[in-house]
Each structure stands twice: as C-alpha cells, then as structure tokens.
C-alpha positions as CSV (number, residue, x, y, z in Angstrom):
1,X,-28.5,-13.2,19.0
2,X,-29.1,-9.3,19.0
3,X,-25.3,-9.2,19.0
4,X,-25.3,-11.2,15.8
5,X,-28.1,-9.7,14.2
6,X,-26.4,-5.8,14.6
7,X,-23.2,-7.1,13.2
8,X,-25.2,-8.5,9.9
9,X,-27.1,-5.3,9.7
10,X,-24.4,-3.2,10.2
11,X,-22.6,-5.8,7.4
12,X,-25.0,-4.8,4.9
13,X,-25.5,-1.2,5.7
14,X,-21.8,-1.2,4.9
15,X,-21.7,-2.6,1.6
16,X,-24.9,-0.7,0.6
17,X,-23.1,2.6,1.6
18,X,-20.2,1.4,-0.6
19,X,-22.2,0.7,-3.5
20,X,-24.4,3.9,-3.3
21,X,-21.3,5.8,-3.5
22,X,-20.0,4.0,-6.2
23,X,-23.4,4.8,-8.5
24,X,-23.7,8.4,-7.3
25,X,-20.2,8.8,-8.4
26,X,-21.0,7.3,-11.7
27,X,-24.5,9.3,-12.3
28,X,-22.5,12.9,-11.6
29,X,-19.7,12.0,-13.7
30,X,-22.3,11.7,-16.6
31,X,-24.6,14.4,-15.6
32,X,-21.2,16.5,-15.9
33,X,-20.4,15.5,-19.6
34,X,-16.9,13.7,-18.2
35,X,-17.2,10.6,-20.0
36,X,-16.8,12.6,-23.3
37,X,-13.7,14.2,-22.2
38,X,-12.2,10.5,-20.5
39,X,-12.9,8.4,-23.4
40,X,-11.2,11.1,-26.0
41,X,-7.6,11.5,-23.7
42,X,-7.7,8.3,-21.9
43,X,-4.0,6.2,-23.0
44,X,-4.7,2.5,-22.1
45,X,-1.0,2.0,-21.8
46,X,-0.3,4.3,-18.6
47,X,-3.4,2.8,-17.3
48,X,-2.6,-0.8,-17.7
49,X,1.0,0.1,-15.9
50,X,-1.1,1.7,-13.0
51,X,-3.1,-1.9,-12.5
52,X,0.5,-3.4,-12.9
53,X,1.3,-1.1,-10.0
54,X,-1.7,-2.3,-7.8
55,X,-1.1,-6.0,-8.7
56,X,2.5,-5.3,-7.4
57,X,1.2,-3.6,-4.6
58,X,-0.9,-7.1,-3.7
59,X,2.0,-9.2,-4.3
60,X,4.3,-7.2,-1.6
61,X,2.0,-7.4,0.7
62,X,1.2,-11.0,0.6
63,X,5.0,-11.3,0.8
64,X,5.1,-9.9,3.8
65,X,2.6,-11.9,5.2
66,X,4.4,-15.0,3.8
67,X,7.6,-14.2,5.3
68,X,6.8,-13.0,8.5
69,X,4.9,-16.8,8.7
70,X,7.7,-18.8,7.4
71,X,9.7,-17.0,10.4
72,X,7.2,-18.0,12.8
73,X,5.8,-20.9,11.9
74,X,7.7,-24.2,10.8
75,X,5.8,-26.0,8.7
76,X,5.8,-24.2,4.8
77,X,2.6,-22.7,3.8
78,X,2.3,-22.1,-0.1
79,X,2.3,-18.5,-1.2
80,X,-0.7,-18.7,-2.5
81,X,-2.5,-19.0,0.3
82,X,-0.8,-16.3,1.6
83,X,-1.8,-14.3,-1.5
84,X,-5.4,-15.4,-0.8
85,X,-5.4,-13.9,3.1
86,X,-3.6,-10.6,1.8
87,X,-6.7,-10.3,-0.5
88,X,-8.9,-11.2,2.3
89,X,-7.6,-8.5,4.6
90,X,-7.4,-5.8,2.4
91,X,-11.7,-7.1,1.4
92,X,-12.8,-6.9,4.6
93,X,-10.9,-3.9,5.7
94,X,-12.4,-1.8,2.5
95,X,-15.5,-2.9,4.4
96,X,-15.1,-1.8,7.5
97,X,-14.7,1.5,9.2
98,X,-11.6,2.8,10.6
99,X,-10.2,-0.4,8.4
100,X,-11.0,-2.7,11.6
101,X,-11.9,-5.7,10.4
102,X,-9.3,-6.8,8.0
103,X,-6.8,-8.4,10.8
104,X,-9.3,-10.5,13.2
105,X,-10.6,-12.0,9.5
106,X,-7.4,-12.9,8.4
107,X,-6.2,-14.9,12.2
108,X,-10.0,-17.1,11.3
109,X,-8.9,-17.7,7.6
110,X,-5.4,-19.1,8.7
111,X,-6.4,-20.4,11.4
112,X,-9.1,-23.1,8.9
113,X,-5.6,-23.4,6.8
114,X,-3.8,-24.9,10.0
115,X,-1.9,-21.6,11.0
116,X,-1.9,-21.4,15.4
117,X,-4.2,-18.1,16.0
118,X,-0.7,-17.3,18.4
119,X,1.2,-17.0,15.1
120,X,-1.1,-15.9,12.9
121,X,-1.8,-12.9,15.0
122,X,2.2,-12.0,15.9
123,X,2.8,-12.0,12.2
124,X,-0.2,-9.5,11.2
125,X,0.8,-7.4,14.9
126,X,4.9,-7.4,13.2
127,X,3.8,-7.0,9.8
128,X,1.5,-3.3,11.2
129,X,4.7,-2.4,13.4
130,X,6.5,-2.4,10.6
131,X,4.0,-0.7,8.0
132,X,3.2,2.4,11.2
133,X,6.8,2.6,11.4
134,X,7.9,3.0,8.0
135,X,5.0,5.0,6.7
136,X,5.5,7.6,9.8
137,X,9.2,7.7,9.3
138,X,8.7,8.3,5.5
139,X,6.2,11.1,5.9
140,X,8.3,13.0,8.0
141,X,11.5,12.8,6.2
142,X,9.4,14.1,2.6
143,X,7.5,16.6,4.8
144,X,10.6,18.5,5.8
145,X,12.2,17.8,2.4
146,X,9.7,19.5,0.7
147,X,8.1,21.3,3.8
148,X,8.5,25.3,1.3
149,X,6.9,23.3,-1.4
150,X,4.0,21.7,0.8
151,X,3.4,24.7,2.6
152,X,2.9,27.2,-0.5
153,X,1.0,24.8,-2.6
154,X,-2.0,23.7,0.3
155,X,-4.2,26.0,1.9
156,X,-3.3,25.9,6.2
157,X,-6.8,24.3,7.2
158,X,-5.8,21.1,4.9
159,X,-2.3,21.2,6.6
160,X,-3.8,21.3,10.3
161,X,-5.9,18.3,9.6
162,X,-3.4,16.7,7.5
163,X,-1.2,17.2,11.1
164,X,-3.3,15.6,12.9
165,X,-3.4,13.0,11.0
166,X,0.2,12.4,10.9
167,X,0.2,12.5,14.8
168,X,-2.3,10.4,15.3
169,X,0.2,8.0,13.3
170,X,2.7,8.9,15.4
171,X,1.6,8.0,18.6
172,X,1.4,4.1,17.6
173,X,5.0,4.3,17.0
174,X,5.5,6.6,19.9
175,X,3.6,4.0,22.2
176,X,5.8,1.3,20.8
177,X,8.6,2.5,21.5
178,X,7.5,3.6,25.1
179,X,6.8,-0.3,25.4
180,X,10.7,-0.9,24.4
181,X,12.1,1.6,26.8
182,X,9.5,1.7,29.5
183,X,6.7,-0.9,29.5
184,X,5.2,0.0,33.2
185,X,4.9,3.9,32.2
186,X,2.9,3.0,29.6
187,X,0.6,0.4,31.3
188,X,0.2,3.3,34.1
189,X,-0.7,5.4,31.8
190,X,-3.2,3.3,29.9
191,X,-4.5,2.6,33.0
192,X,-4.7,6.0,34.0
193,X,-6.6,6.9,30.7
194,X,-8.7,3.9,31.2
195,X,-9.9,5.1,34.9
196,X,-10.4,8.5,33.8
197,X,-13.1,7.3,30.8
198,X,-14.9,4.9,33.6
199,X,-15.1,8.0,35.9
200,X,-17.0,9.8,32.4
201,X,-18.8,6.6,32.1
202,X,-17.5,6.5,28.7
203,X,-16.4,2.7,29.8
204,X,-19.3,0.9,31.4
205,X,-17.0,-2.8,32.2
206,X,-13.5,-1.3,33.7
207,X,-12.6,-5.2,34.2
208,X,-13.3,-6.3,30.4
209,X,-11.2,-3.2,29.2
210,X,-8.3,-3.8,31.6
211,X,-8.0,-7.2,30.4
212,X,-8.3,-6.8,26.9
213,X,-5.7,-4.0,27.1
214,X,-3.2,-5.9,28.8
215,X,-3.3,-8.7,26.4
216,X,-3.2,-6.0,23.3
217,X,-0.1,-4.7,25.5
218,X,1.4,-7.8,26.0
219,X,1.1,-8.9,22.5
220,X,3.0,-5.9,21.4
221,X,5.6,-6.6,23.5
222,X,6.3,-10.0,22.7
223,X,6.4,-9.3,19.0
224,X,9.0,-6.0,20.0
225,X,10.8,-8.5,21.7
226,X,11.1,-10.4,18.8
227,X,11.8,-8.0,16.3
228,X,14.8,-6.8,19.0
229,X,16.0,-10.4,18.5
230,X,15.8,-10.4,14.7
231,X,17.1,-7.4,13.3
232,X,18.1,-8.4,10.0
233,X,13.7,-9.8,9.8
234,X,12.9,-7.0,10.6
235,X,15.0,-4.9,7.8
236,X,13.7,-7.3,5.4
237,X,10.1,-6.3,6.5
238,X,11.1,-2.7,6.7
239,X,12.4,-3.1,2.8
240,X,9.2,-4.8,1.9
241,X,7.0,-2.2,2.9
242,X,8.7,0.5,1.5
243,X,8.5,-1.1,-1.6
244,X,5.2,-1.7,-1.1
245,X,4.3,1.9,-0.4
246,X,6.0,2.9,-3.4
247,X,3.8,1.4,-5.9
248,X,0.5,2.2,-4.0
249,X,1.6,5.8,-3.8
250,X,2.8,5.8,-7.4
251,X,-0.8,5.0,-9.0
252,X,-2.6,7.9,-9.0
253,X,0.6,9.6,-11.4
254,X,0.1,6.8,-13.1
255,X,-3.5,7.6,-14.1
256,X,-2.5,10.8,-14.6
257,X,-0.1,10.4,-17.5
258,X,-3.4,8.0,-18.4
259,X,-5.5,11.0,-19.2
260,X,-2.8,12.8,-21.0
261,X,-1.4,14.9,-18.6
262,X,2.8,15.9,-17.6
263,X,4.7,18.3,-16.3
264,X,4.2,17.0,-12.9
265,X,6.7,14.6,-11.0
266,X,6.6,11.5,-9.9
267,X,7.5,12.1,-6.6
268,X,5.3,15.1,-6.0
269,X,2.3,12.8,-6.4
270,X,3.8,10.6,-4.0
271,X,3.7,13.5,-1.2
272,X,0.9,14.6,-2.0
273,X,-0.2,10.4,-2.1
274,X,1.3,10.1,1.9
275,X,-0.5,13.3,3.1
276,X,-3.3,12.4,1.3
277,X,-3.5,9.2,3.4
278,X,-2.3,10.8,6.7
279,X,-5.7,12.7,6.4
280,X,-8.0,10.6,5.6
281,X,-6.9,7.1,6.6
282,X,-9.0,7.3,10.3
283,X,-12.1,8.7,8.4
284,X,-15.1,6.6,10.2
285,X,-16.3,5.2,6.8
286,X,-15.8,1.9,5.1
287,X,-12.9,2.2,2.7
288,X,-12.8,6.4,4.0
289,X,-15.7,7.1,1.8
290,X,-16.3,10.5,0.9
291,X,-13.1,11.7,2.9
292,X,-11.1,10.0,0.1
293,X,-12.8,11.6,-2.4
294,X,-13.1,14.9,-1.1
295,X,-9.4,14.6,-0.2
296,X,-8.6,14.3,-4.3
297,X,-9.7,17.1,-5.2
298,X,-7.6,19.2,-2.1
299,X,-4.9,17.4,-2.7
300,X,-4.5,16.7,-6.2
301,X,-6.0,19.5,-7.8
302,X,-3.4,21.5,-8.3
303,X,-1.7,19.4,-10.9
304,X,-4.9,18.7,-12.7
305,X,-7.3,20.1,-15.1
306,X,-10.5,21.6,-13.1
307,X,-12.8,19.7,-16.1
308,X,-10.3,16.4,-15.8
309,X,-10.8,16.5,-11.9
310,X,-13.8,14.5,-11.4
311,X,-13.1,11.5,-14.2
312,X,-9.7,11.0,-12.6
313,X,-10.5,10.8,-9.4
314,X,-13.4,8.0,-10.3
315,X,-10.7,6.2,-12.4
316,X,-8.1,6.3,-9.0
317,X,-10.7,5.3,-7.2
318,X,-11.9,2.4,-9.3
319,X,-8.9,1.2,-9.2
320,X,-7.4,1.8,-5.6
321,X,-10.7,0.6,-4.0
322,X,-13.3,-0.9,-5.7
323,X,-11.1,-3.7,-7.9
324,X,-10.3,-4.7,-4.2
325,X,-13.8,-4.8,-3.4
326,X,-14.3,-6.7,-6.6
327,X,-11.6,-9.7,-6.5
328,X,-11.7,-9.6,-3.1
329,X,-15.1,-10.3,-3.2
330,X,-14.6,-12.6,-5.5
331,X,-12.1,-14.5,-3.5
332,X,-14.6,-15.0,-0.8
333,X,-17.4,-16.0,-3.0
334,X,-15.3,-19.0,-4.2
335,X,-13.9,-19.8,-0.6
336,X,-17.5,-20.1,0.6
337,X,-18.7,-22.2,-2.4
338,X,-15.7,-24.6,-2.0
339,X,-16.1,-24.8,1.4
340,X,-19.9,-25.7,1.2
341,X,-19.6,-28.5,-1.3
342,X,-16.8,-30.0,0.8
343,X,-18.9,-29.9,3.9
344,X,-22.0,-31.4,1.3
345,X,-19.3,-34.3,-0.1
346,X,-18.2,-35.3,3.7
347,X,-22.0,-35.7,4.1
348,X,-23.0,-37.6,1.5
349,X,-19.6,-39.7,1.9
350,X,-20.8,-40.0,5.5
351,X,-24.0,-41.4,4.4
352,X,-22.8,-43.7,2.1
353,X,-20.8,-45.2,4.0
354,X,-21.5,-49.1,4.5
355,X,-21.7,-50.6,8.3
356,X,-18.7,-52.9,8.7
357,X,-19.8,-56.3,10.7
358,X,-17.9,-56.2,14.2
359,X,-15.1,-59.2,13.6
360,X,-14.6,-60.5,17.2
361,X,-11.0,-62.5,17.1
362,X,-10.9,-64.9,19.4
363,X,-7.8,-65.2,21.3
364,X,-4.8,-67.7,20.6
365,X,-1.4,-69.0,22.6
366,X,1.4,-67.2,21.1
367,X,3.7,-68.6,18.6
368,X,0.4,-69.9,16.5
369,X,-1.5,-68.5,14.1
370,X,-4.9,-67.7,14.5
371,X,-7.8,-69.3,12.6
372,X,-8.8,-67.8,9.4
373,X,-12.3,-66.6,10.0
374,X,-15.1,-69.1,8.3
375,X,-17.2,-66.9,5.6
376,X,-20.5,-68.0,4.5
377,X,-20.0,-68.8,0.9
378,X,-17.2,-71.0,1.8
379,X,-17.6,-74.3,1.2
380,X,-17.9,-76.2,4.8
381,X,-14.6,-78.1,5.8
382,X,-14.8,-82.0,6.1
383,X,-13.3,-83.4,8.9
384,X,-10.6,-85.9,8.8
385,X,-11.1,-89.5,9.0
C-alpha cells in the first residue's frame, strides 16, 4: 500500500511540476511584452510544416514499433494500435524522469491487446538498440564534421557537459557491443560494480539487483542475437530511425523560419538539435524540464534575435512537448473511458443474463433417436389403442 500510494503521489507531483512550468513560461512571456512581437512576425505556414514534421515524427516511430512486432510476433496487429502505444510511450515518458516510464507502460498496453510481454518487450529493447546506436553514431560523425564550427560558436563549459552527455550515450552502445564480443567481461564487471555499491551500502538487497541485472543482461543478448541473425531487419530499423531523427531535429528551424527569421541552415539547427539533446536528455525531470529550456537559449541563441529568444523557445516547446502531453493525454483518457464502459456492459450483460433450466438427457441404445423432450404447453400425447 505505501508503495502504491508514493507512486500516485509522486504521479501527481509530476504532472503538477509539468503544468507549473508550462504557466510560469506563459506569465514571463507576457510580463516581457513577447506576445506583441510573436503575433506581428509569426508565418502560419512554416509553422504548420513544423506540426507536419512532429506528426511525421509520431508516424516513424509507431512504424518502428509496428515492424519490429510484425517480425516477432505472427499474428498481424493493425497499425493503429501500434500508433496508439507509440503515443502512449512517448505520454508517459514526458512524465517521467530520466524518460523511465515510457517502455514498462507500453509491454502492459500490448500486453491487454494480446501481444506476449516476451515480444512486446524484445521489440521496445531492439527498437532502443537501434535508436542509442544510430543517434550515437550520428552525433559523432556531425561533431567531427563540423567540430571548427562547434567549437568557435559554444562557450567550453556547454561543450564539457554536452561531452558528457554524449559519453554517457556511448557507453550503452559500448556495453552492447561488449555483450556481442565478450558477454562474461561484462557480467564480471557488472558484478564487480554491483559488489562495490553494496560494500557503500548504496545497494541494500545484493540478491534482488543480481537478479534483475542478469535478466536486463540476458534480454540484451537475446535481442543482439537476433539482430546478428537479421541483418537486413535491422537496416530497416536503422533507416527508420534516422528518418525519424531527422524530422524531430528539423522542428525547431522550422519554427524559426515561423517567426521570420533566415540566414541560418538547416543542418546547423540540426547539430545544434543533437547536442542539444546529448545534454539534456538524462536531466532528472519529467520531460527534462528546465534543462530543456535553459538548453535553448545556449544552444540556439546564436542564430536568434535576443527579443525573439524567449517566444520561440515557448513555441518549440509547445510543440515538441506539451502537444505530446496533450494527445497523449488524450489518448489515455479515451482508453480508460472505453475500457470502463466495457467492463460496466459485461456487467450488466452478466446480470441480465437469464438461468437456463439444467436439461438432463436421458441415455438411449445407439442407432435410435432419443426422445424429444415433453414441454409443458404441449398438448399431452394420447396413447394408442
């Protein structure tokens, strides 16, 4: 119960946070006269191609989910439902900190649409290989594309946390690939980690964490092993995601041609889009609250009007964040309600039901037909003379 009740509490505390940020943003962007200045150089169009962008970005990713299902799993499951549990994921991980709680929601919602939780949870565990992987891969190759660019336009405390960041990042895809070259050096070195933070007392229940590692550790490998089997799925995957980056990365130029602005490219917001994320993306806060924000203006200030700076990062932020918080919300709203009135039906069906009379048949030699059974308002059968 007390475990319950702190995960409800801490629910709540979490969308309060999110929605106090959301009207403090919105009360200092009118005490600083910037809805003036956004409703006079605001162009709908580039706008409505940035909530193209993020629709596009939703799509890829429930397409990823959808494929990496129809690989695993037999029986066809409609895209829409996949659509649905991408929505779900990216709700409940705007929610949580460190974006924890997207995943184990998504393995109970396909588990109620029939999905095994084994599949269900080898899809989501390929689908993040494959994100870590490409998103990794791509920062460092536009890092040292650009590295004179990156390194004259930011100051060198962004770049030291933005570096640690990216390593963080990098030791997922470091320790998977450990696991494909050498599992047992890895296992003795978790293990060797894990010893060290019982002998801190960091770890209270060695037992409970040795166990739950080896299964995390085990399920990686299975779905590596899997992905070594399947190249040409995984390339597919590897495509989708890039596309998928893409279009997330590209929505912040987009609202920036929305308030008028050029000179910049593309592809410069993009970099600064990837190192933004590499920075922030571990910030303890639901959705990176605060870190996001702050990380706008150090990242994206250069290319952008100081009096502009504050009404375009509310108008990224509205919608990078909270029109997932919105539909997503949404979504589960109407899940709940249809769920509820189906449980209320299959009890009022239940009720209604009338009590069949037991028939007892009585039994007869075979090769004849039994007796047709005798009901009350027949009328009663004379016997022959």
């Amino acid at each position: 119960m007390k475990k319950e009740s702190f995960k409800k509490a801490l629910s709540w505390f979490n969308i309060i946070f999110t929605v106090s940020i959301v009207v403090v943003l919105i009360v200092m962007d009118t005490n600083n006269g910037g809805q003036e200045i956004l409703w006079q150089q605001l162009q709908p169009g580039w706008l409505m191609v940035a909530l193209c962008s993020l629709l596009l970005y939703w799509l890829t990713d429930a397409c990823l989910l959808h494929y990496m299902i129809g690989v695993l799993y037999a029986p066809r499951i409609p895209y829409r439902v996949s659509l649905r549990n991408a929505m779900l994921g990216h709700f409940y991980s705007a929610l949580t900190p460190f974006s924890s709680g997207g995943q184990p929601l998504q393995v109970f919602y396909m588990s109620g649409d029939g999905i095994p939780v084994g599949v269900s949870s080898s899809a989501l565990l390929v689908k993040f290989i494959a994100y870590q992987t490409t998103i990794v891969t791509g920062c460092l190759v536009l890092f040292l594309a650009q590295i004179g660019s990156i390194v004259a336009r930011f100051d060198q405390r962004l770049l030291v946390i933005t570096l640690l960041g990216f390593l963080f990042n990098f030791m997922m895809v470091f320790i998977l690939i450990m696991i494909m070259v050498s599992e047992k050096t890895v296992v003795r070195v978790v293990h060797g980690i894990l010893n060290l933070c019982c002998k801190m007392r960091i770890i209270r229940h060695k037992e409970k964490a040795v166990t739950h590692v080896d299964k995390v550790l085990a399920d990686y490998r299975q779905s590596i092993g899997f992905m070594k089997k399947h190249p040409k799925n995984l390339a597919v995957m590897i495509g989708l995601t890039v596309l998928e980056l893409i279009f997330y990365f590209s929505i912040v130029y987009y609202v920036y041609r929305g308030f008028g602005l050029y000179g910049a490219r593309q592809i410069d917001f993009i970099v600064d889009h990837l190192l933004h994320y590499m920075t922030v993306a571990f910030a303890p806060t639901p959705g990176s609250s605060l870190a996001a924000e702050a990380g706008f203006f150090a990242f994206f200030g250069q290319n952008i009007p100081r009096e502009l700076q504050f009404s375009m990062m509310l108008v990224w932020r509205c919608i990078t964040y909270y029109s997932c918080l919105l539909v997503g919300g949404g979504i589960v709203m109407y899940h709940s309600m249809r769920k509820l009135s189906r449980r209320r039906r299959a009890k009022v069906d239940g009720l209604m039901m009338p009590v069949e009379e037991e028939v007892r048949v009585e039994p007869h030699p075979i090769g004849e037909e039994p007796e047709a059974a005798q009901s009350d308002c027949d009328p009663p059968v004379e016997p022959e003379k």
